[in-house]
Each structure stands twice: as C-alpha cells, then as structure tokens.
C-alpha positions as CSV (number, residue, x, y, z in Angstrom):
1,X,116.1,146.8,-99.5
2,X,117.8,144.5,-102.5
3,X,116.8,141.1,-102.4
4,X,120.2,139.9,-102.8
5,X,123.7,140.3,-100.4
6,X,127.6,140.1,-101.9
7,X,129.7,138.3,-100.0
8,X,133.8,137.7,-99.5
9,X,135.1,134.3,-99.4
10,X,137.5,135.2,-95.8
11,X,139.1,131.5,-96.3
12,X,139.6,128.1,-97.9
13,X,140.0,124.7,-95.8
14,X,142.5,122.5,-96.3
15,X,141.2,119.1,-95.5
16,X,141.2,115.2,-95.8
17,X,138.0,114.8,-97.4
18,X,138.9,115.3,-101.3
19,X,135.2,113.6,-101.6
20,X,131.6,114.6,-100.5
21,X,131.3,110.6,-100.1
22,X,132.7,109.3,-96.3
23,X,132.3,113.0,-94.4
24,X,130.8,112.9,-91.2
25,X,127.0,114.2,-91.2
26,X,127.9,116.1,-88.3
27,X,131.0,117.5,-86.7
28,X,133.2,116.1,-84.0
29,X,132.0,112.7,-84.6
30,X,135.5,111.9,-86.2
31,X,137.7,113.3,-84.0
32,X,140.9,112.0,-85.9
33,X,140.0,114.6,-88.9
34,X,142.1,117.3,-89.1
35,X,142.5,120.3,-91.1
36,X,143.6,123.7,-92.0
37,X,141.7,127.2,-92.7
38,X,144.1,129.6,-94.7
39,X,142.6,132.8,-94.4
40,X,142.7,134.9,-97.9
41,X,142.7,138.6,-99.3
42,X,142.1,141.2,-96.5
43,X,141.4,138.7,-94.0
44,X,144.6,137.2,-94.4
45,X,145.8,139.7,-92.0
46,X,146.6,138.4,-88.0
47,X,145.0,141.3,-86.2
48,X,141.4,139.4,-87.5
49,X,142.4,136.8,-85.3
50,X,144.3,138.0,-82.4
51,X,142.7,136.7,-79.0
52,X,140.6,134.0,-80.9
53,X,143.4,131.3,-79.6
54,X,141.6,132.1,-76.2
55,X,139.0,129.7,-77.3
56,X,139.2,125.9,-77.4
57,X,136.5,125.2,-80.8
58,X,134.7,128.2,-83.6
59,X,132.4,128.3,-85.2
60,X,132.9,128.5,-89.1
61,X,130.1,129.9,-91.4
62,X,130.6,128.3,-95.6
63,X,129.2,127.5,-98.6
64,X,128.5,124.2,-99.9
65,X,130.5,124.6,-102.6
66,X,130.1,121.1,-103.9
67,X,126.5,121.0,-104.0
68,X,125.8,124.5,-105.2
69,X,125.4,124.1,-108.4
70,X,122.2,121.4,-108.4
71,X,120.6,123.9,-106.5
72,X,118.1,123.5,-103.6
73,X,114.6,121.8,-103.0
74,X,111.9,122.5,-100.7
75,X,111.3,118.6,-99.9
76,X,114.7,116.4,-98.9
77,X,115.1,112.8,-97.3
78,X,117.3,113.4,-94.2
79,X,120.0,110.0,-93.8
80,X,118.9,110.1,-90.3
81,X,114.9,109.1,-91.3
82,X,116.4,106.3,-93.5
83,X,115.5,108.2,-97.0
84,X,112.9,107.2,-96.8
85,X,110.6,110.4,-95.5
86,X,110.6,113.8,-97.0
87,X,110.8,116.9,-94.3
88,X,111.4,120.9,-95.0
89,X,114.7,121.6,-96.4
90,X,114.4,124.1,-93.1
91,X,113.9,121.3,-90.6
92,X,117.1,119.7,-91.8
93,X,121.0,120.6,-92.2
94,X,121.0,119.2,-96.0
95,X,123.1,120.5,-98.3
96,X,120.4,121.7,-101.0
97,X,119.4,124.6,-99.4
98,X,118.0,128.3,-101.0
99,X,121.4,130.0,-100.2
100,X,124.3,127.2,-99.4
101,X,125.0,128.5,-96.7
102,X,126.2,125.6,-93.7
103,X,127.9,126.4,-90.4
104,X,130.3,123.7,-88.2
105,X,131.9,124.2,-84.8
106,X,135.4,122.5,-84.7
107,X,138.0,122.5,-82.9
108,X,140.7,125.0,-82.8
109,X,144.7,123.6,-82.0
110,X,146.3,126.2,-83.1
111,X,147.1,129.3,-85.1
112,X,150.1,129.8,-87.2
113,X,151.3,133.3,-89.0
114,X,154.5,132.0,-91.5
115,X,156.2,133.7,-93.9
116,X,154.6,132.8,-97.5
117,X,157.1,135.2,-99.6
118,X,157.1,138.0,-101.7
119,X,154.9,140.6,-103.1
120,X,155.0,142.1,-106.3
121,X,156.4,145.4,-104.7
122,X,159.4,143.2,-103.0
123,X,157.4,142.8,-99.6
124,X,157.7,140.2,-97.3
125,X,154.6,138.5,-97.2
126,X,152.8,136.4,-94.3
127,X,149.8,133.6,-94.0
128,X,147.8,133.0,-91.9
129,X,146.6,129.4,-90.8
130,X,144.3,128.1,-88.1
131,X,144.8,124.5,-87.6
132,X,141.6,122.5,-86.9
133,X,140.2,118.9,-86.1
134,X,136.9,117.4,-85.9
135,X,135.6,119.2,-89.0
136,X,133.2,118.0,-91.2
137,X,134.3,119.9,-94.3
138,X,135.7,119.2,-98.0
139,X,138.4,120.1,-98.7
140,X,138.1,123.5,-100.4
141,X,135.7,124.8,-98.5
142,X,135.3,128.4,-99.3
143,X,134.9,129.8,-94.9
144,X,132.8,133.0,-94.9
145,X,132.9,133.9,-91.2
146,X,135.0,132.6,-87.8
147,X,133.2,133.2,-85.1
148,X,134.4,132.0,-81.4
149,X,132.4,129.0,-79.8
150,X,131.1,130.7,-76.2
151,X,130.1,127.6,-74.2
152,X,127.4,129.6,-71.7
153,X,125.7,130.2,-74.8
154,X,126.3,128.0,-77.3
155,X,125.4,124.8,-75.0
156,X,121.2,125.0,-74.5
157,X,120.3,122.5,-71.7
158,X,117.3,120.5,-72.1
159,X,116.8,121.3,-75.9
160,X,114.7,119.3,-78.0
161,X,116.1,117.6,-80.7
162,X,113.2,116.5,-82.7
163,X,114.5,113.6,-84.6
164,X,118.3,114.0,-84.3
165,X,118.5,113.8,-80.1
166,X,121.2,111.3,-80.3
167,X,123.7,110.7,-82.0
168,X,123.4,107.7,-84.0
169,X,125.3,104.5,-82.9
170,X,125.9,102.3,-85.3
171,X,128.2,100.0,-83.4
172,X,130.2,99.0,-86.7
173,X,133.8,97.0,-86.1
174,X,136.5,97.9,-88.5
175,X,139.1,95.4,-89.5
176,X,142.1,95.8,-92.0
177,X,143.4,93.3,-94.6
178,X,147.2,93.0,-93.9
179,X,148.3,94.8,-97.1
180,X,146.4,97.9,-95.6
181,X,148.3,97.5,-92.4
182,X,151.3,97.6,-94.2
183,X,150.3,100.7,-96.1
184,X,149.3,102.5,-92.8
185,X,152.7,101.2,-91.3
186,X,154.4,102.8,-93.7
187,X,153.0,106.0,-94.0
188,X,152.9,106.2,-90.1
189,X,155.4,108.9,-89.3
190,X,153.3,111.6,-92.0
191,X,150.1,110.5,-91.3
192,X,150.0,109.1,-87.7
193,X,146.2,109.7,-87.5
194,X,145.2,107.8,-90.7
195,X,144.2,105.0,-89.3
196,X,142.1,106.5,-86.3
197,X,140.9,108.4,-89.1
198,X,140.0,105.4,-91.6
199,X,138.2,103.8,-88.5
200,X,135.8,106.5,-87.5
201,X,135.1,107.7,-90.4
202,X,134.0,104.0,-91.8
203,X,132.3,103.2,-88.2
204,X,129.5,105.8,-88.9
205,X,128.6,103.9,-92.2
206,X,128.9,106.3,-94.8
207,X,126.6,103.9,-97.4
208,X,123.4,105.6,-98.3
209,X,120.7,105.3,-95.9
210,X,118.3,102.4,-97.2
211,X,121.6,100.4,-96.9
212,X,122.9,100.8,-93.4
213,X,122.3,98.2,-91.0
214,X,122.4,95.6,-94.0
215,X,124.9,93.1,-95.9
216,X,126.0,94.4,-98.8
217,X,128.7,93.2,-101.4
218,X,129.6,95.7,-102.8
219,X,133.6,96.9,-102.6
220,X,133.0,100.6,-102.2
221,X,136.1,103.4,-102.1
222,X,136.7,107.0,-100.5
223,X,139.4,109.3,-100.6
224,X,141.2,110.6,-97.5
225,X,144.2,112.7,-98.2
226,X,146.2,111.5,-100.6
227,X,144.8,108.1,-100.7
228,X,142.4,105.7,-102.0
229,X,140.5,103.2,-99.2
230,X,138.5,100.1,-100.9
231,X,136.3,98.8,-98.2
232,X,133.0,96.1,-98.0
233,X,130.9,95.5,-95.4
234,X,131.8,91.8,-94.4
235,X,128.2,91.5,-92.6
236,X,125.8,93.5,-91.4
237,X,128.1,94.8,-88.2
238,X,131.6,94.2,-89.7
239,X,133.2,96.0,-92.2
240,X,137.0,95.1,-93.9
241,X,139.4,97.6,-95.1
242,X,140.4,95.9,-98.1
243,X,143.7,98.5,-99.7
244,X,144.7,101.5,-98.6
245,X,146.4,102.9,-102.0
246,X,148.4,106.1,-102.7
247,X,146.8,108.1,-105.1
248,X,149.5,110.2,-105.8
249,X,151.1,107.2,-107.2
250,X,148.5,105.7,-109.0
251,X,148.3,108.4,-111.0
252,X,151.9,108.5,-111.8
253,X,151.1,104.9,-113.3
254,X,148.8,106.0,-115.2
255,X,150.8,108.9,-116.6
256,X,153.0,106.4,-118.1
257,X,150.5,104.2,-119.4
C-alpha cells in the first residue's frame, strides 16, 4: 500500500476572513460570518449536490492552506491552555498538523446554480455555489469533501470534552468610535452584517493567549472583507473599535502616491 494519497481540491471558499489573524477558533461562534463554497473542475457539476439542501449545516473537509507550508509539530500550545502548556498535535485541532487536513460544520442557506458563461467550444457554462454562515475558514480555502451534518449521529450526548467542554466566555463589550459608526452606516445596505460581524468576532478576543483577560495598549488591526478594523482593548473587559477603513480605497491612495 503507498504511503502517500492524491487528492482533488472539489472547491474554494469565498469568505470574510482575508487574514488567519481574528477567525474564530471554532465554528459557529460568529454566527454573523458568512461565506461561499464555489465548487470547481468535475465537481462543479449540480447532480454532486442535489438533495444536500435537505440539510440545515455540512460538514466541509480542507486543507490549511495558510499554514502548510511551516509544516507540523508533534508538541503545540493550544489558545485554550493559555500557551502556555504543550499537548499532542493529536489532542488538539491546531493547524500544524502531519497532513493539513481540518474539517468545520457550518451552516448551509442555500445553494445557487448561475450561469458563469462560455466554454471554449461555445457552451453555456454553469457554477455552482453553496452559500454558508458560521464558518471558521479563510478565505481561499481549498474544500476537499461536503459531507451532510446528520444530527442523530453527529450530536454525542454526554461526551467528554477534556479541556475544551465549554465554550469559552469571555464576556468582552464592544464599543465603536463614531467615525466607525459612520463607516458601518454607510456601507449598511452591502454589508448589513458587518457590524454583528465586527462585534463577535472581536468579543472572543482574538489577541494571543498570554494576553487575553489583560490591558493592553496596543492598537491592533484585522481584515474583514474588504476592510481594515483598528481596534485596542480599552481595559481588561472593554475593547474600542477605533476605524473601520476601506481597503479597496486605501490602496487606490497608495497607487497614486
């Protein structure tokens, strides 16, 4: 038997993270993210999806695209312990794993086949999207398998959760300077959800471990879309969206610098 397995990339997501910094350790903690999967090459075909919108969440199986290339370790410091303890890469869900391989249930809203436009033999040609939300995902994901979320089996009661039973509550308000209010209000009507978005994401404390829980001055940033969020925890509970900035534009600028 070879030692080694090929595999097709089925899919690429389309998603708000542009960043590894800010996602979600876990999915459906931000419930405001949301996303597409644009399936590719033969599995761009509808037939590979027909009955799935039967089923409220999937199951999507990836790579870690944007950790791959500094490879795995046996020993990591799971966020969860604080950094501060090393476990087996196998008794954690981090990133730096012998094949980068990492799977997330989200939720599935709905599934689209449009018209994407011609082949090179003249042939009407289609895409197919599924639309998702609560994913944990950058963008650019490569997706190597869909598989439906069965609750009867999927949902063990009474399992044991070792250190990760709860979900961690970090109880962090988030308040907006009014120029980022301004910025939200005016990019309402194409992205209704960015702020929802901007406050869950931010209320799970994306700072390193050894940091959470503390002050801290420092004015840190994140990408969401197509914009730019400075932020800085105003105490150790508090933390103040500073500018919400359009990256699209900024770059512009500096095209004409």
């Amino acid at each position: 038997m070879s030692d080694s397995i090929n595999l097709t990339v089925i899919g690429t997501i389309d998603s708000p993270y542009k960043e590894k910094f800010a996602i979600p350790r876990q999915p459906g903690i931000v419930t405001a993210a949301q996303g597409q999967l644009h399936l590719t090459g033969s599995a761009n075909n509808a037939e590979l999806v027909r009955g799935l919108e039967q089923f409220s969440h999937i199951w999507l199986l990836f790579v870690f695209h944007g950790t791959q290339a500094q490879g795995w370790k046996p020993l990591v410091r799971p966020p969860r312990l604080g950094g501060n303890k090393k476990l087996g890469v196998f008794a954690t869900r981090s990133t730096f794993r012998p094949n980068p391989i990492g799977m997330s249930v989200v939720k599935l809203d709905r599934i689209e086949q449009c018209s994407s436009g011609q082949s090179s033999t003249g042939q009407k040609t289609s895409q197919v999207i599924l639309h998702i939300s609560e994913l944990d995902l950058l963008d650019g994901t490569p997706i190597l398998d869909i598989k439906p979320y069965v609750p009867y089996a999927d949902i063990i009661e009474n399992a044991h959760g070792g250190y990760a039973q709860e979900q961690p509550n970090n109880n962090i308000k988030v308040i907006f300077s009014n120029a980022a209010l301004v910025t939200l209000d005016r990019n309402s009507e194409h992205y209704p959800t960015l702020q929802s978005l901007i406050e869950q994401v931010l209320s799970q404390d994306p700072r390193p471990a050894y940091k959470q829980n503390k002050a801290d001055d420092k004015v840190y940033g994140m990408t969401l879309y197509k914009f730019n969020i400075n932020w800085q925890m105003a105490d150790s509970s508090t933390l103040h969206v500073i500018a919400i900035q359009d990256a699209a534009i900024q770059d512009i600028h500096s095209n004409t610098v």
